[in-house]
N, C-alpha and C positions, 0 to 999 in steps of 0.2 A: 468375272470379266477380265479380258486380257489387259495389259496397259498399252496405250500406244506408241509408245518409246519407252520401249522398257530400258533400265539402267542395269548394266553389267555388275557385275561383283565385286570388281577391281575398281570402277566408277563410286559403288557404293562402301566402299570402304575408304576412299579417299576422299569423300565429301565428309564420312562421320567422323575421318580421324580431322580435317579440318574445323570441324566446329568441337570436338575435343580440345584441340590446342588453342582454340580462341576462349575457352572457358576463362572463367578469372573465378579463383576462390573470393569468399566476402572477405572484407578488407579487416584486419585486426580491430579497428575503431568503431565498426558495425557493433553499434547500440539500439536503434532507434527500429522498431519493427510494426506493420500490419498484425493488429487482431487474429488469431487465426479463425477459423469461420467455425471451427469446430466449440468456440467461446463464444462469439458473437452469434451463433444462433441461439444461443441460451438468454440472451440481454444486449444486443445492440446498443440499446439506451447509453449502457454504461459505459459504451466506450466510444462514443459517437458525439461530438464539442458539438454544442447547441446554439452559440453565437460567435465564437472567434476562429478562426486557422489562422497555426502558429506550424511554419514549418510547411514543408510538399505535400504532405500526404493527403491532405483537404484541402490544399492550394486551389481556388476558383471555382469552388464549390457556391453555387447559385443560393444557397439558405444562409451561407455565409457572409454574402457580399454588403451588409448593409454596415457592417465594424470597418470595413476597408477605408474610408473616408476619417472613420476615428483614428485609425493606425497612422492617415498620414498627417493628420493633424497633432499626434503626438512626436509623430515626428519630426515636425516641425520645429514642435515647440522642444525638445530634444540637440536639434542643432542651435537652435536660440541657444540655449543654454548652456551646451560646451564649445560655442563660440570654436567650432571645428571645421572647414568646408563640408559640404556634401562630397565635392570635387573627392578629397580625402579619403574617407568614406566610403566614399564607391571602389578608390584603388585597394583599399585596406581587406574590402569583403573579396572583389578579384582575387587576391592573393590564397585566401582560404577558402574560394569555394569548393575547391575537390576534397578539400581537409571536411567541410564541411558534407559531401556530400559522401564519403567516406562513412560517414555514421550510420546510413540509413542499409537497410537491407535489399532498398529497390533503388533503380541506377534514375528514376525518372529524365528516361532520357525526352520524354512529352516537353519538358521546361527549356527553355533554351538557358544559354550561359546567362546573357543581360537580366534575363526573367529574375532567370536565378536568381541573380546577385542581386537584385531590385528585391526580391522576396524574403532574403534572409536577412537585409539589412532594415527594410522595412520593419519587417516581425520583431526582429531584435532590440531595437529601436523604439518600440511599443513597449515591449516587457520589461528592458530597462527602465524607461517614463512612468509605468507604472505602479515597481515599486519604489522608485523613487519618490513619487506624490504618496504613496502610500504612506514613506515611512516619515518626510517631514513636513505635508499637505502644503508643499510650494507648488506655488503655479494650479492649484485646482480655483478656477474661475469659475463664474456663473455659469458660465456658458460648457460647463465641463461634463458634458451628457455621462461621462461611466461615473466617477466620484460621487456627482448630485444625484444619482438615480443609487442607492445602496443595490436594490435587486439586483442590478447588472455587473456590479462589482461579482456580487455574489456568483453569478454567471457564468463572468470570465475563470474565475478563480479558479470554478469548477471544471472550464473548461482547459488550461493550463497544466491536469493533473492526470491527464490524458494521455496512455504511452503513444501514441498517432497522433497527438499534437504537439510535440516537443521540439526543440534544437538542440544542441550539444552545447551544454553549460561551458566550454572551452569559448566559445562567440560571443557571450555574454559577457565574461571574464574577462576578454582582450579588449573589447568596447568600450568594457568600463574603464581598463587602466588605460585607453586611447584618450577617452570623454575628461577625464580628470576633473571631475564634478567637485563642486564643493557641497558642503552644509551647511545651513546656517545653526549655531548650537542656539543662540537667540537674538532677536531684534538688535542689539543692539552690539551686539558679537562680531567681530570681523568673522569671515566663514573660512575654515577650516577644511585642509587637503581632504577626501575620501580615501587614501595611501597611507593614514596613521591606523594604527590597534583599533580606536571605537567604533569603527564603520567598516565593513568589507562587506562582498557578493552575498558573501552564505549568509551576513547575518539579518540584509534586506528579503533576502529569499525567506528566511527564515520567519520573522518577521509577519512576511503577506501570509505564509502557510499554515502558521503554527496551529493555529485550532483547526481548521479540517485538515490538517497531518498529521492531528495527536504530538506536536512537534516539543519535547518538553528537555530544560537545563543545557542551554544555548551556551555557555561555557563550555560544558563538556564536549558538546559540540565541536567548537570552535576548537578545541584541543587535540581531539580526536580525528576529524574529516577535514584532509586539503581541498583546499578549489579543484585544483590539480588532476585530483581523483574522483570526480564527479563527472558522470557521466551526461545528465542530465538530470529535469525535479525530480522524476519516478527515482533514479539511482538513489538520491541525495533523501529522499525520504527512505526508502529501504536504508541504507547506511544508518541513520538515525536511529532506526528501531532495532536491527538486528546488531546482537552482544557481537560486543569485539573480538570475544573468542567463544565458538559457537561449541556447544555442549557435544558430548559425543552421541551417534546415532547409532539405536540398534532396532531387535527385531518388534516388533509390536504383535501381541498372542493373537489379537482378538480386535474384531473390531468394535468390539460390545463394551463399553462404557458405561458406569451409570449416571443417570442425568442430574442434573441438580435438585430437583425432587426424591430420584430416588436416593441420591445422597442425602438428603434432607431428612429424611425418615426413618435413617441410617444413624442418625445421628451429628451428621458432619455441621461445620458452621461454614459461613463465609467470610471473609472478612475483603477491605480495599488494599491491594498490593502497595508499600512506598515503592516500589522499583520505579526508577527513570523509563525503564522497558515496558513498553506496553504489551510486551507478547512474554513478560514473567510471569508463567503461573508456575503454584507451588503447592504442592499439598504437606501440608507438617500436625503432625501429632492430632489428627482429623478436624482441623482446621484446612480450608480449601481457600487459598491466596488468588487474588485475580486485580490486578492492576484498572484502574480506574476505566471505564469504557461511554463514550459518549455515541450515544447513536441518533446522527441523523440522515436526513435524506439522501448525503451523499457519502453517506459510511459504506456504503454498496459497492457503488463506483469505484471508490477508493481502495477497496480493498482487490478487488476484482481487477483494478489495471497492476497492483504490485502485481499479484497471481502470473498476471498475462508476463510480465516482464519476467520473474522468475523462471519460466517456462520457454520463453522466446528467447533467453537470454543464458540457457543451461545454468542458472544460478544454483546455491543450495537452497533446497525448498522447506528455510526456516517460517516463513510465513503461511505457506501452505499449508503445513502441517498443525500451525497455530488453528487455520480456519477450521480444521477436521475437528479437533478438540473442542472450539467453540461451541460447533454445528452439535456434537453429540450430548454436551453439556444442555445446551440449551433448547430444547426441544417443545414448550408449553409456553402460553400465558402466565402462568403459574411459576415456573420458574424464571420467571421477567421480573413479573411481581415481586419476587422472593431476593431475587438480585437488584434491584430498585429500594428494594427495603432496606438492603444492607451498603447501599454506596457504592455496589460496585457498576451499575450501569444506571446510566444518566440519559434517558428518552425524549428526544423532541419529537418524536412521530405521533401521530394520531393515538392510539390504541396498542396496546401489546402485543398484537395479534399480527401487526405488523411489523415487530421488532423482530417478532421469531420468524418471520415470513422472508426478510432483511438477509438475518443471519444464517437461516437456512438455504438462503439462492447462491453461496458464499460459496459454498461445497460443491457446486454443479462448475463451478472453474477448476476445481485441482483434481491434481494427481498422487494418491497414496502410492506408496512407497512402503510396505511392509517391513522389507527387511533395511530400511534406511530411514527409519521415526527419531526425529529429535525429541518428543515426548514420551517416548514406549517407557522410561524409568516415570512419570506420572501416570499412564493409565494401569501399569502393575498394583501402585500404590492405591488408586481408587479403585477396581475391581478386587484387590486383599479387603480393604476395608470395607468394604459394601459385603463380599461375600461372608463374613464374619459373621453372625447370627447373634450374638453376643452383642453389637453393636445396633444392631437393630431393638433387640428385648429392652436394654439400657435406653433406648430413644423412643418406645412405645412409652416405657415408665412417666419417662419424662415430656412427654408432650401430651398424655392424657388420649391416646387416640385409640382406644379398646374397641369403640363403637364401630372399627373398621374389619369389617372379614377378612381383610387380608392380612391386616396388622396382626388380628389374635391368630389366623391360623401361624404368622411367625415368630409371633412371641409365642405360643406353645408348643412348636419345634425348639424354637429355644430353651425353652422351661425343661423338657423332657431332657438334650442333649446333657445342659447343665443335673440335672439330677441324676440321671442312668453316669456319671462323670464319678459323681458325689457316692453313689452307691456301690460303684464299681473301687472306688479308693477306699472305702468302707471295707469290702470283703476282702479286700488283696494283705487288708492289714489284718484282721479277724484269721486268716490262713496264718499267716508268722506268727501270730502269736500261740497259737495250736505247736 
């Protein structure tokens, strides 16, 4: 069909070079990103806040709406307490909403400026209040529906750890040294700047998150990670776990691994990693290292929005390639069991069936990367040791498992290998001496 005003070519190049020149690259401070749908179709759940919006990107979402009344009622009591105008407040957030709005990868131009600014100081204002009561349980009343209700703590917490419900830890940081809260150290205490050594952002943050972040030696922490440098919780938890100086990467042979079973049978032990790292595995002298793991309900989630962020965020995908190594490890009931037995996995799920079900949905978010594995120097080490034959006959001996057909038919490939070894060294020396 013809057009009825058709547009010339010189027309049509002058309209596409116009909307060329009004492009704008994402802004350097673009941290803050949508799900990609190619993640979210796999687990929505996990990346979808189930009671609070923090930030635009769920802003006024009708399932949301019933925390809004809590938010401003912490905000309230939030101005009560640093004794600040709102007046203030509201200039201080004007000044940094395009700083603020800088972070996101979508311009939500839907929101107007006022909204805005109403949104982010609100929000902010909440998650400050938050962990504030969290950390020295001032100001939580009777009447304190998140505090007195533990579930919803729980809730929020959850929903806090959410790359799509974020703001830029930079807002929080400035609030706080605006707010210049005090502490009280005890009743009878005059209370104490928040501006000295014993109290900072990261270490309330720290603090709320520490067991569903795996968050562990807050010192180190505190030595290591600036406010400064923090982009948001998702950064500030990735920073946490991933080594200061990241191991080299190379190619990975195979993507065949064996599991902790077939390592088991192999001969291998396990033991609980001491590393501060929770993504320190090590294999040494067939001993298999694996850092303490706690899995619950929202070990899922949690891992699955770092993924998302690594990926949205062209990070190095040290985590990512943590979960593939998991994933492949852990493949059974059986090897739950087996890693439960030995400390290194700590289950609040129902059944085990579920822990592998957990850690297996883990994999369906990333991206291998063959010739760029932070672990391809341990999967070398456990595919030598597994393939080893030797290793296995030594662990049939020793576990008593003859009764299995597959055991004997490999322990007598082994037997045979070891003796055609023994007889061939036999005759080679029977020739020299001739």
């Amino acid at each position: 069909m013809e057009e009825s005003n058709p547009v010339s070519p010189d027309d049509l190049v002058t309209s596409l070079r116009r909307k060329l020149q009004n492009l704008s690259p994402l802004p350097s401070e673009c941290c803050i990103y949508r799900i990609p749908e190619r993640l979210r179709h796999e687990n929505a759940k996990a990346y979808t806040p189930k009671v609070v919006s923090i930030g635009p990107i769920h802003y006024g979402e009708e399932d949301l709406q019933a925390m809004e009344e809590h938010k401003m009622l912490y905000l309230k009591s939030f101005l009560d307490r640093t004794k600040v105008s709102l007046e203030v407040y509201v200039e201080f957030m004007k000044d940094r909403e395009q700083k603020v709005r800088n972070h996101y990868a979508e311009t939500f131009e839907r929101i107007g400026s006022s909204q805005f600014v109403q949104m982010i100081l609100v929000d902010a204002a909440f998650v400050i209040e938050l962990l504030w009561r969290s950390h020295c349980k001032e100001g939580i009343q009777e009447n304190d529906r998140i505090f007195n209700r533990p579930w919803k703590v729980v809730d929020i917490r959850n929903d806090m750890m959410l790359l799509e419900n974020q703001l830029p830890f930079f807002i929080f940081e400035d609030i706080f040294c605006q707010a210049k809260l005090r502490v009280p150290v005890d009743n009878n205490i005059d209370r104490v700047s928040l501006s000295n050594e014993k109290i900072s952002l990261i270490k309330l943050t720290y603090e709320f998150f520490r067991f569903k972040a795996y968050l562990r030696g807050l010192e180190e922490i505190l030595k290591r990670i600036q406010s400064s440098k923090i982009k948001h919780f998702i950064d500030f938890f990735r920073k946490c776990h991933v080594p200061r100086e990241l191991p080299p990467k190379g190619e990975i042979q195979t993507l065949t691994i064996p599991s902790v079973m077939e390592l088991y049978h192999a001969g291998a032990k396990f033991e609980v990693g001491p590393s501060r790292s929770l993504f320190d595995i090590q294999f040494r002298k067939g001993t298999l290292v694996i850092p303490h793991l706690r899995i619950r309900k929202s070990t899922e989630s949690f891992f699955l929005n770092l993924l998302a962020f690594e990926q949205c965020h062209s990070l190095d995908c040290y985590i990512n390639d943590y979960v593939f190594i998991i994933d492949r490890l852990v493949d059974t009931t059986r090897a739950v069991q087996l890693l439960v037995r030995n400390g290194v996995i700590e289950s609040k799920l129902p059944d085990n069936q579920e822990v592998v079900t957990s850690i297996n949905n883990l994999v369906r978010g990333s991206i291998l990367r063959r010739k760029h594995f932070y672990f391809n120097d341990l999967c070398d080490s456990l595919n030598a040791y597994y393939s080893n034959p030797w290793n296995t006959w030594m662990a049939a001996v020793k576990h008593g498992y003859f009764s299995s057909p597959l055991t004997i038919f490999a322990v007598s490939v082994a037997t045979a290998v070891f003796i055609l070894t023994v007889i061939q060294t036999v005759c080679s020396c029977g020739v020299q001496f001739k």
